[in-house]
NULONU-614299 format. One record per residue (C-alpha): chain; y, z, x; residue number from 0; residue in one letter. Coordinates in Angstrom, 1 decimal, padded with zeros to 4 digits. Each point is the difference from the previous one (the first is absolute). Layout:
! residues N
<r><chain>A</chain><yy>Y</yy><zz>Z</zz><xx>X</xx><resi>NUM</resi><resn>A</resn></r>
...
This chain:
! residues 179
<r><chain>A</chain><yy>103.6</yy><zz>066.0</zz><xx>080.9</xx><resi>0</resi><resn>X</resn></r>
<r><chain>A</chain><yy>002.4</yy><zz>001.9</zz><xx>-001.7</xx><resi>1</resi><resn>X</resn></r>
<r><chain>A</chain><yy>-001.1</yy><zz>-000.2</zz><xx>-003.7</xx><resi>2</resi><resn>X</resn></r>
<r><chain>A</chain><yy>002.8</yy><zz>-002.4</zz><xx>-002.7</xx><resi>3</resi><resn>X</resn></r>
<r><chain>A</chain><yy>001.8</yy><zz>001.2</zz><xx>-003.1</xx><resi>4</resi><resn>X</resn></r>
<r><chain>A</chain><yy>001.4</yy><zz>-003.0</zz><xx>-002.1</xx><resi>5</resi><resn>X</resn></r>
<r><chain>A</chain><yy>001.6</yy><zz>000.3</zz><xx>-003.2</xx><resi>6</resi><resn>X</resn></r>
<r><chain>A</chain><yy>-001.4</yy><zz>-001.5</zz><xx>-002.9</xx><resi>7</resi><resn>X</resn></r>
<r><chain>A</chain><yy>001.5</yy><zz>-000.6</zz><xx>-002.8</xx><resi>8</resi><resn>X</resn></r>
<r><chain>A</chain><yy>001.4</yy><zz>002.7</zz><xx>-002.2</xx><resi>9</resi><resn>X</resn></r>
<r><chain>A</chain><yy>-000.7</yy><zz>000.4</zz><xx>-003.8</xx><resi>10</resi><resn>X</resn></r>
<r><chain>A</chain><yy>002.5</yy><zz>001.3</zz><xx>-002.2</xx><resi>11</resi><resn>X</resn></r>
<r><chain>A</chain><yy>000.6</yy><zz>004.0</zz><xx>-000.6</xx><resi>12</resi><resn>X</resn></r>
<r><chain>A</chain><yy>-001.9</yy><zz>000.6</zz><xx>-003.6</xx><resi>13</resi><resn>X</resn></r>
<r><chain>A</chain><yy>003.0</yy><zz>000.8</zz><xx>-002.6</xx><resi>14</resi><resn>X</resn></r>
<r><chain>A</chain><yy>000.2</yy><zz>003.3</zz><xx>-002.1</xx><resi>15</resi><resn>X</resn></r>
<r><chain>A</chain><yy>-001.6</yy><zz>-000.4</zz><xx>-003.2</xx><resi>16</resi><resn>X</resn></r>
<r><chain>A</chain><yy>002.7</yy><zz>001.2</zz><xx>-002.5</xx><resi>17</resi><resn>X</resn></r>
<r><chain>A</chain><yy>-000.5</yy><zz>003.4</zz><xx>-001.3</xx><resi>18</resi><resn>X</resn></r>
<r><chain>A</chain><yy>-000.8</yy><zz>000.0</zz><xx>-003.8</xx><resi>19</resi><resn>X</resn></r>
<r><chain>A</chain><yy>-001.4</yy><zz>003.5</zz><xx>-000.9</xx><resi>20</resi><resn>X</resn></r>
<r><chain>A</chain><yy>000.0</yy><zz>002.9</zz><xx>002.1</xx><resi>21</resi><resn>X</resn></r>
<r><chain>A</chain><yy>-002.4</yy><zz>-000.1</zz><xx>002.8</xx><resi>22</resi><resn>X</resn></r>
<r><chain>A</chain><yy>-000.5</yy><zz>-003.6</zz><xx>-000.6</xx><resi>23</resi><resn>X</resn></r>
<r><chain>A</chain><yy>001.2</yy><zz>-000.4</zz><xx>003.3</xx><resi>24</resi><resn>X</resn></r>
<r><chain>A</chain><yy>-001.7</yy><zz>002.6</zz><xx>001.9</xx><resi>25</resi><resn>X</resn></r>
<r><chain>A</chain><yy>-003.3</yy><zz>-001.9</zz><xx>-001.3</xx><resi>26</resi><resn>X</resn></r>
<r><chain>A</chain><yy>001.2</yy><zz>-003.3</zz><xx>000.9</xx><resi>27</resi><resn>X</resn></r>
<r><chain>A</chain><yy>000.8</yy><zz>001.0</zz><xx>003.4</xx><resi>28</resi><resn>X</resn></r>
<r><chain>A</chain><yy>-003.8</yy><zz>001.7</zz><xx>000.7</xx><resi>29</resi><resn>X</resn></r>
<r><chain>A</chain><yy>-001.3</yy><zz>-003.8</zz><xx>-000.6</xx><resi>30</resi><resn>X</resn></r>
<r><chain>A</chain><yy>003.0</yy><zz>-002.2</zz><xx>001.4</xx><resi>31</resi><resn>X</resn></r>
<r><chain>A</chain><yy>-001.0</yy><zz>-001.4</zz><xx>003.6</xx><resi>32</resi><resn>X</resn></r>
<r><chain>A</chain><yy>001.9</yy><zz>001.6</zz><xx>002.7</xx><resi>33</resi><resn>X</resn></r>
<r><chain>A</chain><yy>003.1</yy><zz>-001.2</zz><xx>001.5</xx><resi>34</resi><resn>X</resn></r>
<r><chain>A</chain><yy>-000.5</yy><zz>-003.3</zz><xx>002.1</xx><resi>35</resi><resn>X</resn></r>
<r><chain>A</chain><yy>000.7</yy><zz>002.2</zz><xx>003.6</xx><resi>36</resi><resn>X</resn></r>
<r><chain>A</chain><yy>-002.9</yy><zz>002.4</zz><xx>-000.5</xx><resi>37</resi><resn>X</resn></r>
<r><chain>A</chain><yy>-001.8</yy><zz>000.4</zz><xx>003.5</xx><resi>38</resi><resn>X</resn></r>
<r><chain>A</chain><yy>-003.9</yy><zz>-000.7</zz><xx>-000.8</xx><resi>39</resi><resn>X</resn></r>
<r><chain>A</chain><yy>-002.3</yy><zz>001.8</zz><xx>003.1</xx><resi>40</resi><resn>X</resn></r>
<r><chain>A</chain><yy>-003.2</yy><zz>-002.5</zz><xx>000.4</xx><resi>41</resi><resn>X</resn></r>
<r><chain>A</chain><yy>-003.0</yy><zz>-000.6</zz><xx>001.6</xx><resi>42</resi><resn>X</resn></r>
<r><chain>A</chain><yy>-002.1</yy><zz>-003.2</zz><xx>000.7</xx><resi>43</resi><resn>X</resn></r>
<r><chain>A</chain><yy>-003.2</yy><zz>000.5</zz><xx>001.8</xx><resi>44</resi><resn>X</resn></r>
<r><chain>A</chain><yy>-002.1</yy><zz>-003.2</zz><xx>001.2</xx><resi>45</resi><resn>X</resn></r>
<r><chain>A</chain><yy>-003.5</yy><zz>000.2</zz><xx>-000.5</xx><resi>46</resi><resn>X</resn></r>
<r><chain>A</chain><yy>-002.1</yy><zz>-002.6</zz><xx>001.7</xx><resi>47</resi><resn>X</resn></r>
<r><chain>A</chain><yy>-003.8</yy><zz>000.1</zz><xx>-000.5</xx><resi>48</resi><resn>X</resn></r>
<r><chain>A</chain><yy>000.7</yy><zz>003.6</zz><xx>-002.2</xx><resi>49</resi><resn>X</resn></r>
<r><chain>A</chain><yy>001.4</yy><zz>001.1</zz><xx>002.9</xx><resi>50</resi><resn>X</resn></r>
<r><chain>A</chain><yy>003.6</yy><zz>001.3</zz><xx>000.7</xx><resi>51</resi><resn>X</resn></r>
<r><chain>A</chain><yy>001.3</yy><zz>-002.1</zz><xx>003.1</xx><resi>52</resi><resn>X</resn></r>
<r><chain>A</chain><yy>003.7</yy><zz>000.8</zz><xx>-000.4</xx><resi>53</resi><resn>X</resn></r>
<r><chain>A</chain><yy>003.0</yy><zz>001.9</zz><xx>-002.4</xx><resi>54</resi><resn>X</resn></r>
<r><chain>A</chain><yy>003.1</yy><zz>-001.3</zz><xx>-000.6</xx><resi>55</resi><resn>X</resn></r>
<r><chain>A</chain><yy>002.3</yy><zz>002.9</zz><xx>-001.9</xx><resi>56</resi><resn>X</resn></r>
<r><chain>A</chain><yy>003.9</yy><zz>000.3</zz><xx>-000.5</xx><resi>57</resi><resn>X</resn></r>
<r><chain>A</chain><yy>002.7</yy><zz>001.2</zz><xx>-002.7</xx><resi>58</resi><resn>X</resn></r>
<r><chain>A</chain><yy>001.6</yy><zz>-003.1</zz><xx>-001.5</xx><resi>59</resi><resn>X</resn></r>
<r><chain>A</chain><yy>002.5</yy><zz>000.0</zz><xx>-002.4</xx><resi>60</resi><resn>X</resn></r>
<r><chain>A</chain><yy>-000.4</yy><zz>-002.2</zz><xx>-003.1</xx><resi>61</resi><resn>X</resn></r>
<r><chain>A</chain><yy>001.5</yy><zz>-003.3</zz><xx>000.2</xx><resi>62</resi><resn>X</resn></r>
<r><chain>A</chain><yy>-000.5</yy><zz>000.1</zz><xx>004.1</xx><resi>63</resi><resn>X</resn></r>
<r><chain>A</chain><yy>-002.4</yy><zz>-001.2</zz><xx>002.4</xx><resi>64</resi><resn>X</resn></r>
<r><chain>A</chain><yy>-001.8</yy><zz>001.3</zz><xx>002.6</xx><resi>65</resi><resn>X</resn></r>
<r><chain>A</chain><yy>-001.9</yy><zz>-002.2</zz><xx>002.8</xx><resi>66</resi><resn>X</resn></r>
<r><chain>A</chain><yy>-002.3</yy><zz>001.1</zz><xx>002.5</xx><resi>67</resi><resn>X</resn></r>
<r><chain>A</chain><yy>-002.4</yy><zz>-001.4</zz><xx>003.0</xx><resi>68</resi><resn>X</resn></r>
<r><chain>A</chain><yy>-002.6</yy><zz>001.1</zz><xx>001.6</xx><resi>69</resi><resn>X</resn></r>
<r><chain>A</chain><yy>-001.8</yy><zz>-001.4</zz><xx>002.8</xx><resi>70</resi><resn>X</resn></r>
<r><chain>A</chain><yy>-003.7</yy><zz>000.9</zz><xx>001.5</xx><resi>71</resi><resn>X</resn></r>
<r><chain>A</chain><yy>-000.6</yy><zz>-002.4</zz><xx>002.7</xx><resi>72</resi><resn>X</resn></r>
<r><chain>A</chain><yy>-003.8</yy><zz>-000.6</zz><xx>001.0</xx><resi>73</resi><resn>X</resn></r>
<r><chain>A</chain><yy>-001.7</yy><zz>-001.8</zz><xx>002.5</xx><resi>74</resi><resn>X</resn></r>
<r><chain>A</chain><yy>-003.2</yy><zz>-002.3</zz><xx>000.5</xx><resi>75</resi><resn>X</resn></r>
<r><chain>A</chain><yy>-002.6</yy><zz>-000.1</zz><xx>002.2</xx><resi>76</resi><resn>X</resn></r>
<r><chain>A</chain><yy>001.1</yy><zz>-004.0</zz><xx>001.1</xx><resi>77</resi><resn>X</resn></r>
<r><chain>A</chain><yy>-001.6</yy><zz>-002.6</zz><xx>002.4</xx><resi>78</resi><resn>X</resn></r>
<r><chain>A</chain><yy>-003.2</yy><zz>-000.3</zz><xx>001.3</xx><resi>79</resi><resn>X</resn></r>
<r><chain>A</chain><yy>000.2</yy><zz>002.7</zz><xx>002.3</xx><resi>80</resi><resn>X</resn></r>
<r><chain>A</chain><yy>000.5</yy><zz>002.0</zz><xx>-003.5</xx><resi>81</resi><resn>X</resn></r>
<r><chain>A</chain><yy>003.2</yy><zz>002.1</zz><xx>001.6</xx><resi>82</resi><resn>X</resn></r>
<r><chain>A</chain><yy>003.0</yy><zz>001.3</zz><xx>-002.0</xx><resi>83</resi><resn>X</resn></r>
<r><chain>A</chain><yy>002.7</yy><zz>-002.0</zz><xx>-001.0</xx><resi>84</resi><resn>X</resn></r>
<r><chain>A</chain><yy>000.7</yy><zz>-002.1</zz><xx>-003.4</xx><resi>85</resi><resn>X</resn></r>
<r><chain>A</chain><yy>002.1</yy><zz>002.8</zz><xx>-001.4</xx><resi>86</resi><resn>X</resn></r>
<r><chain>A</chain><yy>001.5</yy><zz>-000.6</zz><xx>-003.9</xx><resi>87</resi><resn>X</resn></r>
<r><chain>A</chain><yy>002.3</yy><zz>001.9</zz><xx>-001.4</xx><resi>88</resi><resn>X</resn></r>
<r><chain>A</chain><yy>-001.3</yy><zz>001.2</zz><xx>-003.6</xx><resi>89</resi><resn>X</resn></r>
<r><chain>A</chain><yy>003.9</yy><zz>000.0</zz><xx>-001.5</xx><resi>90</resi><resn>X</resn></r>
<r><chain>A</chain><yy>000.0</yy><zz>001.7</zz><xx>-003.9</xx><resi>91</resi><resn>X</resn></r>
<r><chain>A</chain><yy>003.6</yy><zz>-000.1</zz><xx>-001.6</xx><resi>92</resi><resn>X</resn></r>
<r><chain>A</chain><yy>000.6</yy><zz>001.2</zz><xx>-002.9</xx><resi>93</resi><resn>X</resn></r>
<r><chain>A</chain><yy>003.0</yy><zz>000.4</zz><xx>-002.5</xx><resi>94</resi><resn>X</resn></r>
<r><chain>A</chain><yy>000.3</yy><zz>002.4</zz><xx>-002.9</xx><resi>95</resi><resn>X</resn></r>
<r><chain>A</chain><yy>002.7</yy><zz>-000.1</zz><xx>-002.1</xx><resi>96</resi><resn>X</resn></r>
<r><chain>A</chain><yy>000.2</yy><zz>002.6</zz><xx>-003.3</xx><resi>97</resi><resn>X</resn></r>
<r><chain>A</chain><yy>001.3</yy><zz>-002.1</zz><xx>-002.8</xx><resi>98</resi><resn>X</resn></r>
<r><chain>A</chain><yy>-000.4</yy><zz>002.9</zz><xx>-002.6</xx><resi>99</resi><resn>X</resn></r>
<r><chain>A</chain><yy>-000.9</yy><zz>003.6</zz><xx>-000.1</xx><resi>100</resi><resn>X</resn></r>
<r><chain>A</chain><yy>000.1</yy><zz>001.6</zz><xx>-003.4</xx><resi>101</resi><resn>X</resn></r>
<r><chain>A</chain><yy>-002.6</yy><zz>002.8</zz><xx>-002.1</xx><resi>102</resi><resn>X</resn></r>
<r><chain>A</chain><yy>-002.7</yy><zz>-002.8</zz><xx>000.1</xx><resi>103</resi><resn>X</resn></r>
<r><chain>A</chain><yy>000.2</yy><zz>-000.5</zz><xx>003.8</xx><resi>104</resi><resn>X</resn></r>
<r><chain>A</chain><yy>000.7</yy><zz>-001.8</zz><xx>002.8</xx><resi>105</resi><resn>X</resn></r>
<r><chain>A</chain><yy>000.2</yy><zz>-004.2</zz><xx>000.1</xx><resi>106</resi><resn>X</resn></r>
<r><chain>A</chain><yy>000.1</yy><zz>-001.6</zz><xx>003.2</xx><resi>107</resi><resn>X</resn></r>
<r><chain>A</chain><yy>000.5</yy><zz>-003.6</zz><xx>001.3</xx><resi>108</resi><resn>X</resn></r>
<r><chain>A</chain><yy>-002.5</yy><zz>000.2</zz><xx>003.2</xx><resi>109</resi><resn>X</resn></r>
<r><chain>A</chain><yy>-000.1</yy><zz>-003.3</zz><xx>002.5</xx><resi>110</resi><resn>X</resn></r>
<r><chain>A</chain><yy>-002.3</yy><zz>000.1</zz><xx>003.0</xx><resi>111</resi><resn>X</resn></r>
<r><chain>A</chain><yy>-001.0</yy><zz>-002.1</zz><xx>003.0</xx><resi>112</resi><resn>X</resn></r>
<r><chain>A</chain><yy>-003.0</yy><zz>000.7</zz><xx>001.6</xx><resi>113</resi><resn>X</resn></r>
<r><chain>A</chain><yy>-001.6</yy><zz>-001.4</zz><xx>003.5</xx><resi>114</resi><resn>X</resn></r>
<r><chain>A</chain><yy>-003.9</yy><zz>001.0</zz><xx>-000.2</xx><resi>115</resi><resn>X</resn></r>
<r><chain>A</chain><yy>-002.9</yy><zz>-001.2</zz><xx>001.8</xx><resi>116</resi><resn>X</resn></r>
<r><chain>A</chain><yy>-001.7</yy><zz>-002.6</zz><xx>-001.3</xx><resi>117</resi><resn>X</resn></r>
<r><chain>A</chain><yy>-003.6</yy><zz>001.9</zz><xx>-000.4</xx><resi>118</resi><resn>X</resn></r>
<r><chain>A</chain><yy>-001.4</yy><zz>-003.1</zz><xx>-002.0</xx><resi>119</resi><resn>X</resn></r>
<r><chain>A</chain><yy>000.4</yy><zz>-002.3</zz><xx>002.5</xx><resi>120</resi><resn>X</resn></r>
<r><chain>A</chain><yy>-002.6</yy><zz>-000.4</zz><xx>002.8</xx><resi>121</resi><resn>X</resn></r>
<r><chain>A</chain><yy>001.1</yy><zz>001.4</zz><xx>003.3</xx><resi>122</resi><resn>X</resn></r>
<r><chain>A</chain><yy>001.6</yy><zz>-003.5</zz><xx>002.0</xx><resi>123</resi><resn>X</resn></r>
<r><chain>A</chain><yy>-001.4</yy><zz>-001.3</zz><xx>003.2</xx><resi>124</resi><resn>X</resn></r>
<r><chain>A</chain><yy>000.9</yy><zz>-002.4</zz><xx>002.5</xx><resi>125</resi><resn>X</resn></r>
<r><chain>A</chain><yy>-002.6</yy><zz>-003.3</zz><xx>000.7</xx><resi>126</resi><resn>X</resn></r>
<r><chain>A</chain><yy>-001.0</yy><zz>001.8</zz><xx>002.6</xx><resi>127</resi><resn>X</resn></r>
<r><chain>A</chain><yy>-001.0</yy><zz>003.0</zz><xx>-002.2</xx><resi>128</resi><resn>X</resn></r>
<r><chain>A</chain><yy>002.7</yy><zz>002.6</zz><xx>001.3</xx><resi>129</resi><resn>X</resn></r>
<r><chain>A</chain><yy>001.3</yy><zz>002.1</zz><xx>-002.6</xx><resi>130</resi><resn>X</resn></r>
<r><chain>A</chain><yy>004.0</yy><zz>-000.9</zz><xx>-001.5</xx><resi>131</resi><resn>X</resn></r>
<r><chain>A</chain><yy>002.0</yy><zz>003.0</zz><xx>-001.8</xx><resi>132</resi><resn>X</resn></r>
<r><chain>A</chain><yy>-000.6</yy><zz>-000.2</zz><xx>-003.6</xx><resi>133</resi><resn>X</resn></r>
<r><chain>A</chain><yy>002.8</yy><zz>-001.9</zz><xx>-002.1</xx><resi>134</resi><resn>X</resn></r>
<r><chain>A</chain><yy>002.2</yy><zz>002.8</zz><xx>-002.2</xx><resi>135</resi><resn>X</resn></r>
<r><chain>A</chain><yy>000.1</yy><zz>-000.4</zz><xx>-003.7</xx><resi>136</resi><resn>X</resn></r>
<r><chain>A</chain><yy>003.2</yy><zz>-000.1</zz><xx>-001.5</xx><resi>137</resi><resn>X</resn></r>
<r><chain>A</chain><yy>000.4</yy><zz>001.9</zz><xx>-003.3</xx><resi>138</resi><resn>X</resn></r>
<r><chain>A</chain><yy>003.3</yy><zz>-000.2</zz><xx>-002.6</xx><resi>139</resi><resn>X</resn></r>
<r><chain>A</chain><yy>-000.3</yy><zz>002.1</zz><xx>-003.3</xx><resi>140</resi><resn>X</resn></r>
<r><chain>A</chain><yy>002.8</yy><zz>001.1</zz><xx>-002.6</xx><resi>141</resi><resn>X</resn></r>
<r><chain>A</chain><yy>000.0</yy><zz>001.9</zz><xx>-003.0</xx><resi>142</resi><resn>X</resn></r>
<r><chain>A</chain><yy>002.6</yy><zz>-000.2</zz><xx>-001.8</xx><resi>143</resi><resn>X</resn></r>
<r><chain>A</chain><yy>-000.3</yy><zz>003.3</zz><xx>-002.5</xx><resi>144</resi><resn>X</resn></r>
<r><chain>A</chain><yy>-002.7</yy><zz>002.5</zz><xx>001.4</xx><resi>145</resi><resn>X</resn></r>
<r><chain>A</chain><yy>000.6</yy><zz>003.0</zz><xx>-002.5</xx><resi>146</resi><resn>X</resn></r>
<r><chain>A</chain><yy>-000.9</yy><zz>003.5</zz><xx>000.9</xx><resi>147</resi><resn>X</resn></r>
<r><chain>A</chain><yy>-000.5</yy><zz>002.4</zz><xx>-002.1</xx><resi>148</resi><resn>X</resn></r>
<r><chain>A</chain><yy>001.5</yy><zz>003.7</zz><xx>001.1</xx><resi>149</resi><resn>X</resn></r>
<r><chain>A</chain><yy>-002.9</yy><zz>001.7</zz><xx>001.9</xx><resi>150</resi><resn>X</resn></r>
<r><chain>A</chain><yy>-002.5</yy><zz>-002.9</zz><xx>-000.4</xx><resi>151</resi><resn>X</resn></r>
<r><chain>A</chain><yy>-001.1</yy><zz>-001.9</zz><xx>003.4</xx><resi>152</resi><resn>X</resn></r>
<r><chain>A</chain><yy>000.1</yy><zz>-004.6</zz><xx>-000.7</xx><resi>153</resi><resn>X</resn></r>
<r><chain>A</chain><yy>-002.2</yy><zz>-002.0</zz><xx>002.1</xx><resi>154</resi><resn>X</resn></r>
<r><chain>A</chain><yy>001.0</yy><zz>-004.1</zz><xx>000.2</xx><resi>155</resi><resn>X</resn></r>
<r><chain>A</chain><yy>-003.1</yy><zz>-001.3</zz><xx>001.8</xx><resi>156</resi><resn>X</resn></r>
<r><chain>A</chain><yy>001.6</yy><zz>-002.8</zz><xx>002.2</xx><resi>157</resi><resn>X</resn></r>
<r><chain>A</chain><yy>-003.0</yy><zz>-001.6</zz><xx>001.2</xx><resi>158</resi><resn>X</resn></r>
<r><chain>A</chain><yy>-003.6</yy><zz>000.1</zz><xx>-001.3</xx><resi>159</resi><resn>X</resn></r>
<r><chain>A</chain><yy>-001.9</yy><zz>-000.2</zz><xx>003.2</xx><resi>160</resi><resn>X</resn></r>
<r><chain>A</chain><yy>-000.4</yy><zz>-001.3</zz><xx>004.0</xx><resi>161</resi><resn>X</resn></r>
<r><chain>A</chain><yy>001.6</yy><zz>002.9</zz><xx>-000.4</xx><resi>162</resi><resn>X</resn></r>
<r><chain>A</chain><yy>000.8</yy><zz>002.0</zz><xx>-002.8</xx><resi>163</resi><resn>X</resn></r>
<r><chain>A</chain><yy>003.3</yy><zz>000.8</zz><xx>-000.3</xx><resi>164</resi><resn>X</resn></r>
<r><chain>A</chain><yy>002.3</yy><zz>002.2</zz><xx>-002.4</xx><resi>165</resi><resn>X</resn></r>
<r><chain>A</chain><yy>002.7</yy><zz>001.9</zz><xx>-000.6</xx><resi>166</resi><resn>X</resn></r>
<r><chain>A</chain><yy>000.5</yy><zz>003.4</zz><xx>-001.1</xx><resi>167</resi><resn>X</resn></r>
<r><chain>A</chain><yy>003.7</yy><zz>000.6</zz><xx>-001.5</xx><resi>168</resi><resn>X</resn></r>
<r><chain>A</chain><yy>000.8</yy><zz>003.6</zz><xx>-001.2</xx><resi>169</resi><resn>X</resn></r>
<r><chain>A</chain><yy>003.5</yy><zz>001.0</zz><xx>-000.8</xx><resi>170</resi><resn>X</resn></r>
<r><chain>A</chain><yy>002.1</yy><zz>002.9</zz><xx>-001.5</xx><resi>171</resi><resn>X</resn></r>
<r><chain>A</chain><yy>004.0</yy><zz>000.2</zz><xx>-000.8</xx><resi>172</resi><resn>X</resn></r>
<r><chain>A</chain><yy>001.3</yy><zz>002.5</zz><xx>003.2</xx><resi>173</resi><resn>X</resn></r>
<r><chain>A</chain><yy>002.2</yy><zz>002.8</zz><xx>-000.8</xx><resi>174</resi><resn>X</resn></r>
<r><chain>A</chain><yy>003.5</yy><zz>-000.5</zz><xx>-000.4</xx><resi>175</resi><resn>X</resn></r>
<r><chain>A</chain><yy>002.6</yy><zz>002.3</zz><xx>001.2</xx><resi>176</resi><resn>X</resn></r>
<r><chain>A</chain><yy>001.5</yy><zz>001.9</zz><xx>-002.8</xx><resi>177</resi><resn>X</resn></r>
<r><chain>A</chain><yy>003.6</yy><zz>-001.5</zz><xx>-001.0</xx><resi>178</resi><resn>X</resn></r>
């Protein structure tokens, strides 16, 4: 599936600060955020049990939105004659959207669905004793202001345990062509 960009919405271009003194503005400009279209080059890694199971990465712009899916399909050993079949697709979506990048970092609005297998629950059986495919767990988390600092490395932990599961979001502001 061919991953989603939506827009979000855009905040407004920071204004120039007036220039007072000479080189007033030259400081002023080192700690203004940059403008709202700065491209923002990230990377969310999911970590389920300490473990990385998958990586999400892209170059978003700030004030846009980028969606992806991936899918890792699995199947059971079903029935009484314990053969394969019972497959679940394990869907993880995720959408990153850079609100602001400035000197102080990155801030990100992260939502996520998750399908996982239910490892608390007891494996299901028929009355007759012959094993059922395990019932997914559905997962839905949002941040709404994950801040990363330049060169630092956040983890949201989006689930304490039956499994463990986290995110790691690193991010940098990618090179810009020269005007």
């Amino acid at each position: 599936m061919a991953p989603t960009v939506a827009p979000a919405a855009a905040s407004p271009a920071p204004s120039a600060p007036p220039a007072s003194a000479p080189g007033a503005a030259s400081a002023a400009q080192n700690t203004a955020p940059l403008p709202a279209a700065v491209p923002v080059k990230w990377t969310l890694d999911v970590i389920q049990n300490g473990q990385q199971i998958d990586s999400f990465s892209a170059t978003t712009s700030v004030g846009q939105a980028r969606t992806d899916t991936h899918h890792k399909v699995i199947t059971h050993n079903v029935g009484c004659k314990d053969q394969p079949a019972g497959s679940i697709d394990l869907a993880r979506t995720i959408t990153v959207s850079p609100l602001r990048a400035d000197a102080s970092g990155v801030i990100f609005s992260i939502d996520a669905q998750e399908t996982l297998e239910n490892a608390a629950a007891p494996a299901p059986t028929t009355a007759q004793g012959c094993k059922l495919p395990p019932q997914p767990r559905q997962i839905s988390a949002s941040h709404p202001g994950l801040v990363v600092p330049p060169g630092q490395t956040v983890s949201w932990q989006i689930v304490d345990k039956d499994p463990s599961l986290a995110y790691r979001v690193s991010a940098s502001v990618a090179p810009q062509p020269a005007p």
